[in-house]
ChimeraX commands (.cxc) that place a marker at each C-alpha (Angstrom):
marker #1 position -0.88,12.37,-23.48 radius 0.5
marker #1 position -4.04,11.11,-24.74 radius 0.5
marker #1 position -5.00,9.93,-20.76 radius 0.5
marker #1 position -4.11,13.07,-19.96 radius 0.5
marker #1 position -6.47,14.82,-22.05 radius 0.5
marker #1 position -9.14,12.83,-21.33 radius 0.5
marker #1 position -9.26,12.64,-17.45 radius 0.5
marker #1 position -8.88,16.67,-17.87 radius 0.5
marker #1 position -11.98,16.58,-19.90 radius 0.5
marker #1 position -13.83,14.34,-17.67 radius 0.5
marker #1 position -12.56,16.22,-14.67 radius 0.5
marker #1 position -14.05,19.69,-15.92 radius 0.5
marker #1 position -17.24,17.87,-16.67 radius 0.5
marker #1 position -17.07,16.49,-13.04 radius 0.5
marker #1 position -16.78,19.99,-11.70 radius 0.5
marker #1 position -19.74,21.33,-13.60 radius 0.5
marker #1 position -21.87,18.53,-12.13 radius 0.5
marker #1 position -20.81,18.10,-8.53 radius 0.5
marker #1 position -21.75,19.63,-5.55 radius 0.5
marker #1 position -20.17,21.20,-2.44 radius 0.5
marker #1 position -20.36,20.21,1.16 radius 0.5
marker #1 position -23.19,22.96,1.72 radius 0.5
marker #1 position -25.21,21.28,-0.52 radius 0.5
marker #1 position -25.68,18.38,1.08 radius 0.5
marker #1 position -28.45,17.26,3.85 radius 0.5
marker #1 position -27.19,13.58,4.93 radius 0.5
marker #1 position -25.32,14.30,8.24 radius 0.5
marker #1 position -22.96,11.31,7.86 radius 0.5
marker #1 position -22.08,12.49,4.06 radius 0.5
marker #1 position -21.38,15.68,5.50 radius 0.5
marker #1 position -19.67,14.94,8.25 radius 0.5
marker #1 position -17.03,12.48,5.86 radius 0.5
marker #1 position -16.79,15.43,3.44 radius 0.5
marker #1 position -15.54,17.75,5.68 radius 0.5
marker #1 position -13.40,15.42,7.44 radius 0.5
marker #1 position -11.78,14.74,4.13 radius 0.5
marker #1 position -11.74,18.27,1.70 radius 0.5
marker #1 position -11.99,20.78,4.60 radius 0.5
marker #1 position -9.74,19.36,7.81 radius 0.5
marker #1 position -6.37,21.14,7.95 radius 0.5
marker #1 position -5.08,19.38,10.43 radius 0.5
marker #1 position -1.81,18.37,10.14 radius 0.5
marker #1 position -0.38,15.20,11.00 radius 0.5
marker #1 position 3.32,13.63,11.86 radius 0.5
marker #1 position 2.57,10.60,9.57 radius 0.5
marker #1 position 2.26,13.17,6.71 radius 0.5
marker #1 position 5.46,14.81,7.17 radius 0.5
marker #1 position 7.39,11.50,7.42 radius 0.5
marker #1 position 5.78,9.59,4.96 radius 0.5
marker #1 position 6.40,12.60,2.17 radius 0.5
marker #1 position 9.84,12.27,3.56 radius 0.5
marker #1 position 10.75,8.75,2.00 radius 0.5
marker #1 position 8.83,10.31,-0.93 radius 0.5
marker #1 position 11.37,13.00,-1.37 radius 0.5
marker #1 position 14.42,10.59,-1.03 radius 0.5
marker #1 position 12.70,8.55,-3.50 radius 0.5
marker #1 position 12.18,11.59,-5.63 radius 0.5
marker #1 position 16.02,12.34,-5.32 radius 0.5
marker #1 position 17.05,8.22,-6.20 radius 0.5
marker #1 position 18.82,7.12,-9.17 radius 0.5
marker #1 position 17.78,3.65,-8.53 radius 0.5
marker #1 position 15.93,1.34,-11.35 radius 0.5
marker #1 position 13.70,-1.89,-10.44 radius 0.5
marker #1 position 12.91,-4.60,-13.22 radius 0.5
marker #1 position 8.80,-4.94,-12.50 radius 0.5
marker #1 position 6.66,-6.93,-13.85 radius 0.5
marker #1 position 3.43,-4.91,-14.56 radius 0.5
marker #1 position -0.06,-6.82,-14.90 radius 0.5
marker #1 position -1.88,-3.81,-14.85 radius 0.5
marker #1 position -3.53,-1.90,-17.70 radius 0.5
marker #1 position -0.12,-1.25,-18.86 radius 0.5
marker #1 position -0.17,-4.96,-20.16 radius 0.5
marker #1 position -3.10,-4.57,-22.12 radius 0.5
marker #1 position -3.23,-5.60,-25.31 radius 0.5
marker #1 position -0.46,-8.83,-24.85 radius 0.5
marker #1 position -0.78,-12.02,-26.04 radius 0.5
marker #1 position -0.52,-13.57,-22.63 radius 0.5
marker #1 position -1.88,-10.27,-20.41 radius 0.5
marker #1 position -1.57,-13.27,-17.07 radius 0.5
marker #1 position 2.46,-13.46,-17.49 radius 0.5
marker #1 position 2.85,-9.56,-16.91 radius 0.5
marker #1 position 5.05,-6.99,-18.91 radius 0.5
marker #1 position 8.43,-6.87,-17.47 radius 0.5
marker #1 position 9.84,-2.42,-17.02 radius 0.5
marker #1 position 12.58,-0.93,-15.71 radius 0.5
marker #1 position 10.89,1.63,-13.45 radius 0.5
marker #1 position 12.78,4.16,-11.06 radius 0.5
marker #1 position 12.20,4.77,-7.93 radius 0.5
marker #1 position 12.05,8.49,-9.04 radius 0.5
marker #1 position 9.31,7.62,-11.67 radius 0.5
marker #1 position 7.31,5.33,-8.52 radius 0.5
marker #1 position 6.75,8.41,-6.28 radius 0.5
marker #1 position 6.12,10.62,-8.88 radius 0.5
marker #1 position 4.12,8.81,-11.33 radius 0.5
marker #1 position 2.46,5.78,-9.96 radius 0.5
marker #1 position 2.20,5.96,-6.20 radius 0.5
marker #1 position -0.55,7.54,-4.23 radius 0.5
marker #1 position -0.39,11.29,-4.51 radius 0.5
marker #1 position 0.63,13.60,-1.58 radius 0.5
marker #1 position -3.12,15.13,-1.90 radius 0.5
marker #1 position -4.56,11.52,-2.62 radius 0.5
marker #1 position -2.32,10.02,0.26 radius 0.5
marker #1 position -3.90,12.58,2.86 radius 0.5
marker #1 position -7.71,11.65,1.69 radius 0.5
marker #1 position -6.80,8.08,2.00 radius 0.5
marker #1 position -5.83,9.32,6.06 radius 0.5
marker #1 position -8.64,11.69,6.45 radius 0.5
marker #1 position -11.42,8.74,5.19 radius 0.5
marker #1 position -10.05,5.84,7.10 radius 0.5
marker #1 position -9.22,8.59,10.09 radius 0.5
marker #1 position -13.18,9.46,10.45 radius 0.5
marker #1 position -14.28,5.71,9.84 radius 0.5
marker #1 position -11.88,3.79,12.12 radius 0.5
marker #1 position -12.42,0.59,10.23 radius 0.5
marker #1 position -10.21,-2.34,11.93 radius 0.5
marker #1 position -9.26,-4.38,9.08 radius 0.5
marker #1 position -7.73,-2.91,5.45 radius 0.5
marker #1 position -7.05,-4.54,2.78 radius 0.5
marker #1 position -5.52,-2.59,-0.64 radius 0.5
marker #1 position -4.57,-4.00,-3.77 radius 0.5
marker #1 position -1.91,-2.27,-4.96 radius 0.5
marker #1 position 1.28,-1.60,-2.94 radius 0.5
marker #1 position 3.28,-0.01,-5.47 radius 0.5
marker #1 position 6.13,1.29,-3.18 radius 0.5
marker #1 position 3.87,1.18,-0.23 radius 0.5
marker #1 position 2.71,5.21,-0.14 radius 0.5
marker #1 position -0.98,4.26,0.02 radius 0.5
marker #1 position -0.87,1.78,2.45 radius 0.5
marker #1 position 1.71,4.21,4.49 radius 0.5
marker #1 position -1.32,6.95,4.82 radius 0.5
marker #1 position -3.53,3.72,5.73 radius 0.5
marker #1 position -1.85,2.26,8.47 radius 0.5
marker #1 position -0.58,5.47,10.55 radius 0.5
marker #1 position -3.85,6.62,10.04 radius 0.5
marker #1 position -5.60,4.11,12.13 radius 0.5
marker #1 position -2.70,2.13,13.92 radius 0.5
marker #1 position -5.16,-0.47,16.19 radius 0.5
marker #1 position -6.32,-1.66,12.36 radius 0.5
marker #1 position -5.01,-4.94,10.82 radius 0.5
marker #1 position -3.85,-4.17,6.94 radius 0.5
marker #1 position -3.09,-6.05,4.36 radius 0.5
marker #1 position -1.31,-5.05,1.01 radius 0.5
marker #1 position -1.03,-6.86,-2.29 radius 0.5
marker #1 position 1.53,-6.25,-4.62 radius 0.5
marker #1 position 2.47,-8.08,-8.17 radius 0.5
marker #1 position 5.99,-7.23,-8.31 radius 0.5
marker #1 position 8.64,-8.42,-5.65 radius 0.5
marker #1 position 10.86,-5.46,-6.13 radius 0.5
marker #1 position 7.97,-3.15,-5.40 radius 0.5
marker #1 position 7.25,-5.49,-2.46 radius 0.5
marker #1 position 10.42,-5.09,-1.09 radius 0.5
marker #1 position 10.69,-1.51,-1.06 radius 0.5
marker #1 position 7.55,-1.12,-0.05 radius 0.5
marker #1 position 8.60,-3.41,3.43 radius 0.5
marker #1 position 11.11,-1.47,3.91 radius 0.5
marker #1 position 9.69,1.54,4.10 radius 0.5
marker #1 position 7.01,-0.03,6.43 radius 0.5
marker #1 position 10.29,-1.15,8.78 radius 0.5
marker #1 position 11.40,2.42,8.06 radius 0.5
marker #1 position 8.02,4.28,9.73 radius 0.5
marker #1 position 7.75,1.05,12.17 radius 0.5
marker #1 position 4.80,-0.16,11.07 radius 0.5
marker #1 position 3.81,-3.16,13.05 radius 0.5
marker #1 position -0.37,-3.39,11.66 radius 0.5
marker #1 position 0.73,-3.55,7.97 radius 0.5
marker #1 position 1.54,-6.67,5.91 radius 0.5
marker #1 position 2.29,-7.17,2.55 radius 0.5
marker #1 position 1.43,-10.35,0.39 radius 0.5
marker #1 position 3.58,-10.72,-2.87 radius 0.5
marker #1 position 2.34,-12.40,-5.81 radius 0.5
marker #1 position -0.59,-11.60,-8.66 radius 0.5
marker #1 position -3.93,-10.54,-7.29 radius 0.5
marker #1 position -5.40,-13.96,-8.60 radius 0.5
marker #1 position -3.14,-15.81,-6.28 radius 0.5
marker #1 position -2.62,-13.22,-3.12 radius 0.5
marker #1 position -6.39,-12.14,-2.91 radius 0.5
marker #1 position -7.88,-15.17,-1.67 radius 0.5
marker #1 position -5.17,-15.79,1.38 radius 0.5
marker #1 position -5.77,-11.77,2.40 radius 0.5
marker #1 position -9.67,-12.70,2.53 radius 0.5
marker #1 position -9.35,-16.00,4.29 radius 0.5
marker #1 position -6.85,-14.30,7.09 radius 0.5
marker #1 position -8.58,-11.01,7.70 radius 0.5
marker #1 position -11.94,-12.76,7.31 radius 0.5
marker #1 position -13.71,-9.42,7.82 radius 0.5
marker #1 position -13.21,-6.26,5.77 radius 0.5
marker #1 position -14.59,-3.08,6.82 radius 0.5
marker #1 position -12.12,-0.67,3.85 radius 0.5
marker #1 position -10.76,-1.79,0.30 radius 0.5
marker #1 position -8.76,0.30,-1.28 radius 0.5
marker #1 position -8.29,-1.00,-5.31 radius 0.5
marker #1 position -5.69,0.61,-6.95 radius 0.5
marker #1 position -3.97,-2.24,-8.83 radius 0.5
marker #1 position -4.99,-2.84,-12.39 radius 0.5
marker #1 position -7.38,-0.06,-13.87 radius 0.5
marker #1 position -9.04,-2.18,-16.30 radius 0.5
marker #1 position -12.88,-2.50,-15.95 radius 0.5
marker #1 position -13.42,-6.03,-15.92 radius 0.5
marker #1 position -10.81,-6.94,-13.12 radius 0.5
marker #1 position -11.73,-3.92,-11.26 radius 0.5
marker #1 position -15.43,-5.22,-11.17 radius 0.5
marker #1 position -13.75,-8.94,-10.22 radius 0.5
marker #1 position -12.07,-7.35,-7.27 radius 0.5
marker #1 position -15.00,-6.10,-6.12 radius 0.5
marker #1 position -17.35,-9.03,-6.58 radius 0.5
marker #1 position -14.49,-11.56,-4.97 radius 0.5
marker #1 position -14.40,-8.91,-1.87 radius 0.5
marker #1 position -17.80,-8.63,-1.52 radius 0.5
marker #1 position -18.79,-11.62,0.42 radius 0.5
marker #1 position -16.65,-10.70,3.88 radius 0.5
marker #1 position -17.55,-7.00,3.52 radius 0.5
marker #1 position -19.29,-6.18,6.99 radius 0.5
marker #1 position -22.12,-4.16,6.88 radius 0.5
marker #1 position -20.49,-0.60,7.12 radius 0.5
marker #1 position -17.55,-1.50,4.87 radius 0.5
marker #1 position -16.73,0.92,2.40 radius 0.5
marker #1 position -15.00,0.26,-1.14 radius 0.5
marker #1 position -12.39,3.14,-2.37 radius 0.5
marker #1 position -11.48,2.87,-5.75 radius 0.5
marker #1 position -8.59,4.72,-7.46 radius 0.5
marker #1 position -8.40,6.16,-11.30 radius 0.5
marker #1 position -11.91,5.84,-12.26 radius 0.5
marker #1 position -11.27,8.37,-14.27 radius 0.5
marker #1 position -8.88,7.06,-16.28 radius 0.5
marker #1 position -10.86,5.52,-19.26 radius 0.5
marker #1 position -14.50,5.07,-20.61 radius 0.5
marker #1 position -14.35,1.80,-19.84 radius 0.5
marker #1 position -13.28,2.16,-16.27 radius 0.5
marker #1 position -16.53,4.87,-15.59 radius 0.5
marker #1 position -18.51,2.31,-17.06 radius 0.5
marker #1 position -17.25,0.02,-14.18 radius 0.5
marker #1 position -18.11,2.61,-11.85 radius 0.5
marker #1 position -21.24,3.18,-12.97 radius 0.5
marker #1 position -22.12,-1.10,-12.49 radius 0.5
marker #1 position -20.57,-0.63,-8.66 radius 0.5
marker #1 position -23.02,2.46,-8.00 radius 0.5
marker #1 position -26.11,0.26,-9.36 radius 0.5
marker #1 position -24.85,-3.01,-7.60 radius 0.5
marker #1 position -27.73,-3.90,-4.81 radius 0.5
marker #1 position -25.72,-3.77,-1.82 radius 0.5
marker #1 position -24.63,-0.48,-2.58 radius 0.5
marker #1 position -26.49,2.09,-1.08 radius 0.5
marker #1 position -23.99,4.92,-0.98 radius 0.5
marker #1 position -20.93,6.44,-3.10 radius 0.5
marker #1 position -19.61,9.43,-2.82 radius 0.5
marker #1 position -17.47,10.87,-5.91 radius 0.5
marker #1 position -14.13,12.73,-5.11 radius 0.5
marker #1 position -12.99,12.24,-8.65 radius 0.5
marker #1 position -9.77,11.50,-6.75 radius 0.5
marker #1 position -11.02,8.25,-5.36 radius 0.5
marker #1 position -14.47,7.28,-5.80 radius 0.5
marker #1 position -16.04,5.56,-2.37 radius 0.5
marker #1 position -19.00,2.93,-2.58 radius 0.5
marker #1 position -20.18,1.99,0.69 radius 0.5
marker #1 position -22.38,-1.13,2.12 radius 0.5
marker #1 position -24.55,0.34,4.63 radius 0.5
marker #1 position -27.82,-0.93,5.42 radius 0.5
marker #1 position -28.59,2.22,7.40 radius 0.5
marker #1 position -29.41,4.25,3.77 radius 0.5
marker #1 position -32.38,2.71,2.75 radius 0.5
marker #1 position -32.48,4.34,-0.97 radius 0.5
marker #1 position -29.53,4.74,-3.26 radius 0.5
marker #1 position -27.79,7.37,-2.55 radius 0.5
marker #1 position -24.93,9.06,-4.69 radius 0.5
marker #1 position -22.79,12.40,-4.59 radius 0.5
marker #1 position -20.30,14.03,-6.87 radius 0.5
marker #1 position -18.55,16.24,-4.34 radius 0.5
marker #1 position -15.50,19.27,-4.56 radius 0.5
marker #1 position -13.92,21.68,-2.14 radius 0.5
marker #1 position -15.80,24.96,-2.84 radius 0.5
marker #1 position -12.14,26.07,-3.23 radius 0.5
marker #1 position -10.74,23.79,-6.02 radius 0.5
marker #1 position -9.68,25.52,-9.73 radius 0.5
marker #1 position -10.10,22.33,-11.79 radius 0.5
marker #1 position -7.38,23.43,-14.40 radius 0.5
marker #1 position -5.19,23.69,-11.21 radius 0.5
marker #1 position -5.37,19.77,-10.58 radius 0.5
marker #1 position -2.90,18.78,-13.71 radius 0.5
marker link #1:1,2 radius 0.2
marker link #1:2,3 radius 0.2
marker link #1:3,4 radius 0.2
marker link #1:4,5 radius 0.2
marker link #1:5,6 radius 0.2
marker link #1:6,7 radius 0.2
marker link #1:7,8 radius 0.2
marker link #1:8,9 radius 0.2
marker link #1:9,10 radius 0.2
marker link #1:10,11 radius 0.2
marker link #1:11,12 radius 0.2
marker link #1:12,13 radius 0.2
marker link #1:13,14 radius 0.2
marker link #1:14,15 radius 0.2
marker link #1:15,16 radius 0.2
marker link #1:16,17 radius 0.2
marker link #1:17,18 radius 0.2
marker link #1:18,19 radius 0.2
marker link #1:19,20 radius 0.2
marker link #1:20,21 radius 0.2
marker link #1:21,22 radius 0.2
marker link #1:22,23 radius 0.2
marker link #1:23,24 radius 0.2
marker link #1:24,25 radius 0.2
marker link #1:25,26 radius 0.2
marker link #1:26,27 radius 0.2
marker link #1:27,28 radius 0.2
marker link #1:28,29 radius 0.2
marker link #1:29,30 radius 0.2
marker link #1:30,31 radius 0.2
marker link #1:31,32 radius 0.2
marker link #1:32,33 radius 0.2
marker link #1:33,34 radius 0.2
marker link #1:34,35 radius 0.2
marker link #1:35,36 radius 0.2
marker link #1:36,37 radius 0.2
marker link #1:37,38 radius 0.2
marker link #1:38,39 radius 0.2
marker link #1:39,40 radius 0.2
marker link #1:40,41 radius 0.2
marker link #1:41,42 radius 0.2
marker link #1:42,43 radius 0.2
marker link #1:43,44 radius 0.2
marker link #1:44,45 radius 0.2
marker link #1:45,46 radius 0.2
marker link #1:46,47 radius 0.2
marker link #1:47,48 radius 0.2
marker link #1:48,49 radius 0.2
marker link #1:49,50 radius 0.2
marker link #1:50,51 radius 0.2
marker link #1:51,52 radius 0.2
marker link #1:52,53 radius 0.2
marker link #1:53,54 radius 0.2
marker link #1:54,55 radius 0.2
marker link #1:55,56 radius 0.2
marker link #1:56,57 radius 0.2
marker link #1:57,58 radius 0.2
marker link #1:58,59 radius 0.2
marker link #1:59,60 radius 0.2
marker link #1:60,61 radius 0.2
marker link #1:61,62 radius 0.2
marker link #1:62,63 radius 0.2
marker link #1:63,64 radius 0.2
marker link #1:64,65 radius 0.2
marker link #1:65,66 radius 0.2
marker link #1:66,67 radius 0.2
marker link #1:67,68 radius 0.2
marker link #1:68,69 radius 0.2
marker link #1:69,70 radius 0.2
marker link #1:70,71 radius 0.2
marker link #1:71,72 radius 0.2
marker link #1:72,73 radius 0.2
marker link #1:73,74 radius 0.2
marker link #1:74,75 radius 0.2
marker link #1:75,76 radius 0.2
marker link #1:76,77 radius 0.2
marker link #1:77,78 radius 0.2
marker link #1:78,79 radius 0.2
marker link #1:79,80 radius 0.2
marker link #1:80,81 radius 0.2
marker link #1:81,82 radius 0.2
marker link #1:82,83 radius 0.2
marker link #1:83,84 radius 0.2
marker link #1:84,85 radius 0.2
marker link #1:85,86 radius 0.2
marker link #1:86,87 radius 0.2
marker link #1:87,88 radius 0.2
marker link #1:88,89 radius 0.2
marker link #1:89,90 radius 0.2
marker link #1:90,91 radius 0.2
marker link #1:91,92 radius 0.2
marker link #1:92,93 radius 0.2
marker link #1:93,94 radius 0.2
marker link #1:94,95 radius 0.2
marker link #1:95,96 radius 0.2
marker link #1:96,97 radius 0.2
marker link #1:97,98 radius 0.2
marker link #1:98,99 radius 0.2
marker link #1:99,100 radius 0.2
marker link #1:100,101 radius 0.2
marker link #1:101,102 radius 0.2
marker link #1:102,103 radius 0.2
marker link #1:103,104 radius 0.2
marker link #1:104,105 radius 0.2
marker link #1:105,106 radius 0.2
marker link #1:106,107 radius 0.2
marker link #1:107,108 radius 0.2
marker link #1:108,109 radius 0.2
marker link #1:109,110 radius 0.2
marker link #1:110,111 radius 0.2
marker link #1:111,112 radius 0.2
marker link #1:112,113 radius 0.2
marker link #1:113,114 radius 0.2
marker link #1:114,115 radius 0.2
marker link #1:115,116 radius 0.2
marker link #1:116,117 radius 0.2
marker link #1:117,118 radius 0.2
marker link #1:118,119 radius 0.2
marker link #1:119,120 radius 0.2
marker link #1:120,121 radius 0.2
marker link #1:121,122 radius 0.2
marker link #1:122,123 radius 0.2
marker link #1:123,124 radius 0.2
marker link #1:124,125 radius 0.2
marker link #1:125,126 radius 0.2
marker link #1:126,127 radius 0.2
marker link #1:127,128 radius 0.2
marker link #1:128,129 radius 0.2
marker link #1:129,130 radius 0.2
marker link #1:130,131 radius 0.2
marker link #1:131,132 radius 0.2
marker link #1:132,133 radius 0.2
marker link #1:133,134 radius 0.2
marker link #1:134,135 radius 0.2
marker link #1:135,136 radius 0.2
marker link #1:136,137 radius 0.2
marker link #1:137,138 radius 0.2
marker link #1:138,139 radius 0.2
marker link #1:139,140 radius 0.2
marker link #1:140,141 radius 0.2
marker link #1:141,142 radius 0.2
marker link #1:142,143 radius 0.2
marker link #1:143,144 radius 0.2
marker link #1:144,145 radius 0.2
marker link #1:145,146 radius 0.2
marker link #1:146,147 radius 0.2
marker link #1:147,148 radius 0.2
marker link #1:148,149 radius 0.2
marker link #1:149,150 radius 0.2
marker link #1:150,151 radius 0.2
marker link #1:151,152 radius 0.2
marker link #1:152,153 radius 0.2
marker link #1:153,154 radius 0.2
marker link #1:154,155 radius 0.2
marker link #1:155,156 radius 0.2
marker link #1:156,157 radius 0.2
marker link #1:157,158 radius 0.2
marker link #1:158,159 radius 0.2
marker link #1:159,160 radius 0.2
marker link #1:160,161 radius 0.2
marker link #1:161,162 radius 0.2
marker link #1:162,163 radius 0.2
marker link #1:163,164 radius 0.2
marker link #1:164,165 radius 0.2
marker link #1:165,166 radius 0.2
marker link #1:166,167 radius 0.2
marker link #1:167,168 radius 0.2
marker link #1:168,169 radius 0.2
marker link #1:169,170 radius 0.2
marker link #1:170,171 radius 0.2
marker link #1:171,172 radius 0.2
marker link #1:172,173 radius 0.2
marker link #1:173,174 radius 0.2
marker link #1:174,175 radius 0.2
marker link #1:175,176 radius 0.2
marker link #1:176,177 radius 0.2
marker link #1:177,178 radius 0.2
marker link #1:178,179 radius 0.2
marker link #1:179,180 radius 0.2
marker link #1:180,181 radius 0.2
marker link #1:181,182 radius 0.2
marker link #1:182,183 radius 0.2
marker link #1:183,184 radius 0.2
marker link #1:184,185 radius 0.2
marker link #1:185,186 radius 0.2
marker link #1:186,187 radius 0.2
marker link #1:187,188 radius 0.2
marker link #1:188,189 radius 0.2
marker link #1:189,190 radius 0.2
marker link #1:190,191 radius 0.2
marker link #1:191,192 radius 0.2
marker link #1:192,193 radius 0.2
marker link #1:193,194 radius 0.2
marker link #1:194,195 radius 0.2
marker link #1:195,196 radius 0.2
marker link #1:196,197 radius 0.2
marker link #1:197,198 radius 0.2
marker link #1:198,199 radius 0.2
marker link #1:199,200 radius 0.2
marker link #1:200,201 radius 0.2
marker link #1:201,202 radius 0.2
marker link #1:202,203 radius 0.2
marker link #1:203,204 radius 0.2
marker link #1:204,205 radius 0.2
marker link #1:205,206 radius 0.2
marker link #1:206,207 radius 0.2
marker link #1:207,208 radius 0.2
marker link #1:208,209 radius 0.2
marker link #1:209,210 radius 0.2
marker link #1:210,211 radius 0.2
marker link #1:211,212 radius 0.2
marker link #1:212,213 radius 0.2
marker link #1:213,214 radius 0.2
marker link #1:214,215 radius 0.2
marker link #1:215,216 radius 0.2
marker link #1:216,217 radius 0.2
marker link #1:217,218 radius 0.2
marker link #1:218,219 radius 0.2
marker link #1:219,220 radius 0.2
marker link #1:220,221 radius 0.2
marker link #1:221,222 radius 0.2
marker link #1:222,223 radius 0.2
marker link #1:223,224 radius 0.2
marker link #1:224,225 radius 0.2
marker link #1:225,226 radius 0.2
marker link #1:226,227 radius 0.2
marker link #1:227,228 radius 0.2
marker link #1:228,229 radius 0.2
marker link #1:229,230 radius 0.2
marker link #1:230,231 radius 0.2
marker link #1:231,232 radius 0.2
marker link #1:232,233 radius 0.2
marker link #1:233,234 radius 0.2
marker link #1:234,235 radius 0.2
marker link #1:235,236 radius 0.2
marker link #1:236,237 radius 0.2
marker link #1:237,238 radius 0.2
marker link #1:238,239 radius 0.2
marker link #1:239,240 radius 0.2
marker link #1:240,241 radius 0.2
marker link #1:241,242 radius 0.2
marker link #1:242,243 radius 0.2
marker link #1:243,244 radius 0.2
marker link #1:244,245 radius 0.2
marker link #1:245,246 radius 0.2
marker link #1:246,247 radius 0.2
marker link #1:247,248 radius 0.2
marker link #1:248,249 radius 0.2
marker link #1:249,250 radius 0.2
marker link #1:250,251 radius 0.2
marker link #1:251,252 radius 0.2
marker link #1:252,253 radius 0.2
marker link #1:253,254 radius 0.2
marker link #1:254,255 radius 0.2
marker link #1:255,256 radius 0.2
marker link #1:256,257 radius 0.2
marker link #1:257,258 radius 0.2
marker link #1:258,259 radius 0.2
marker link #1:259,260 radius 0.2
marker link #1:260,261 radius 0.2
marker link #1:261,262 radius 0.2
marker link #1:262,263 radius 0.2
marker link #1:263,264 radius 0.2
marker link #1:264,265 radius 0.2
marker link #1:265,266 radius 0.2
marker link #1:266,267 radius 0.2
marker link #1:267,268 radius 0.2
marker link #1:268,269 radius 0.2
marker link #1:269,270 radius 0.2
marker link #1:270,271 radius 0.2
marker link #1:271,272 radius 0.2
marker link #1:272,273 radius 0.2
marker link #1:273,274 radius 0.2
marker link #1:274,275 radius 0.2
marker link #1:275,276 radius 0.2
marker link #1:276,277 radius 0.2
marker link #1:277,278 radius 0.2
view
């Protein structure tokens, strides 16, 4: 309840200080913006991934995870995990990629074609769903703590017939640096895995060495603590960062030579009711 509170809070505060897409001047920012808050097109990948959401949504089923997430905060031995029961029910509902989320994650990698993704995160493999279908020529790679997760998540891949999408089991300590070495290149991160500052701003720093020079960084649930904006706030002032654009959403920090001086945008949809989001 308390998370809840606060990421209202911070979300009204958001809205008072962002801007809309007529507000803005940079043609590329623009262009990404509209792509993402104002398309309407609709697409077959969103009907069947929300699909396998629904029968997920309708499950009785219960995995043992092992979470080594924020939710193990605060252990004695945070590297060892917190072993849940989780449903399946309370994985498309509560932790995976929203259907809203899921269709911005589509929309962004739609307009910037990157061909290599890497996430960190699998969770039952909605995210990386929207990912792959969105640009199918594109070489993905997932990461995912938990082998139960992983193993829904591959099924659901086999499910959709997924071919571009992989999945690498085992913590983000051990999985991350095989992902790097085999894509070699990365072009989009998506890191939605942990939601604790100082691993978040790991992730990034351990990525940034094979980030081409267009690649973009999305990050998920910056919102959700002080301590996680204050993260945010050392990505945006990082020197190979010359552009982020704030959906609240996700948060995107891109590495892009071609904008000389720091950029950075909070942007809404002219038509979003902020008390409407929760």
């Amino acid at each position: 309840m308390v998370a809840y509170w606060y990421r209202f809070r911070q979300l009204l505060g958001f809205y008072r200080r962002a801007v809309t897409k007529y507000q803005i001047h940079s043609p590329f920012v623009f262009g990404l913006v509209n792509e993402v808050l104002h398309d309407d097109r609709w697409y077959y990948a969103f009907r069947d991934i929300e699909q396998l959401r629904r029968q997920m949504l309708q499950s009785g089923i219960e995995l043992e995870v092992r979470d080594f997430g924020a939710g193990a905060a605060g252990v004695e031995n945070v590297e060892a995990g917190v072993l849940r029961k989780v449903s399946l029910k309370s994985l498309a509902g509560n932790v995976a990629s929203s259907p809203v989320q899921g269709r911005m994650l589509f929309r962004i990698a739609n307009f910037l074609g990157p061909k290599t993704m890497l996430e960190l995160g699998t969770s039952a493999g909605i995210g990386a769903l929207y990912l792959a279908s969105a640009v199918r020529s594109a070489k993905v790679i997932t990461l995912e703590a938990s082998p139960e997760c992983a193993r829904v998540a591959r099924t659901h891949f086999d499910l959709l017939g997924l071919k571009n999408v992989e999945i690498m089991t085992g913590t983000f300590k051990e999985t991350l640096p095989g992902a790097l070495a085999q894509l070699q290149h990365l072009d989009f991160v998506f890191i939605d895995g942990n939601h604790r500052p100082e691993p978040t701003l790991k992730y990034f720093e351990t990525c940034l060495p094979c980030a081409t020079e267009k690649a973009v960084f999305v990050f998920d649930d910056v919102y959700w603590s002080a301590g996680m904006e204050k993260a945010w706030r050392q990505i945006q002032n990082h020197p190979r960062v010359t552009l982020t654009i704030d959906f609240f959403d996700l948060s995107l920090a891109f590495i892009n030579p071609d904008f000389r001086e720091k950029q950075h945008f909070r942007v809404v949809s002219s038509a979003l009711k902020p008390w409407k989001v929760f």
